[in-house]
Each structure stands twice: as structure tokens, then as C-alpha cells.
N, C-alpha and C positions, 0 to 999 in steps of 0.2 A: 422190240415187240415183247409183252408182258406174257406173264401163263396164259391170261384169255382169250391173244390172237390179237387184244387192239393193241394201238399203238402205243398210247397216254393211258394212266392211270384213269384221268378224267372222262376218257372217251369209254372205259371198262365197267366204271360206275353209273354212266349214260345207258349204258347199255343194256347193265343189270336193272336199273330203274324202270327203264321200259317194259324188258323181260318179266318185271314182276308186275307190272300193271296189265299186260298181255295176260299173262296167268289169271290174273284175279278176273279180271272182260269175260274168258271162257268159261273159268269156274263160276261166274253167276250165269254163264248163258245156259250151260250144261245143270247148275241147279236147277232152274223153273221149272223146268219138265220132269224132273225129278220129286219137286216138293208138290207139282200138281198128281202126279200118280201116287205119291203117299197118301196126299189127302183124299184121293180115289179110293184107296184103302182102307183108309180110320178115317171117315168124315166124324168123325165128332173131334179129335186131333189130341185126344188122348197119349197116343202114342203107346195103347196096348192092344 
């Protein structure tokens, strides 16, 4: 077993792969709602 707990290198980098596609999934699901209450804020989208 490697530092990460998997068995194989290969199954370590599988895993990180996913991990970072999972991350990015919630990171746009948690954006939306975020850049709609900005835009709620500065509708003209400014950003002052």
C-alpha cells in the first residue's frame, strides 16, 4: 500500500482524477448561485 491508502500507483492516480472532477462538479454547482446573487447585486455587472 502506497501513502494514499491504494494499492497501485495507478489505482492512486484514478482516484486523484476523479477527486478532481468531483471538486470541479460542486465547484460549478455551488458557483450558479453565487454568480446569480452577484448579479442580484450589480445588475449592470460592473463589478463596482
Amino acid at each position: 500500500m502506497n501513502r494514499t491508502g491504494h494499492s497501485t500507483t495507478r489505482a492512486a492516480l484514478i482516484y486523484q482524477h476523479t477527486a478532481m472532477e468531483w471538486d470541479r462538479a460542486i465547484a460549478d454547482a455551488l458557483g450558479k448561485p453565487a454568480e446569480e446573487a452577484l448579479k442580484k447585486q450589480d445588475p449592470s455587472g460592473t463589478g463596482t
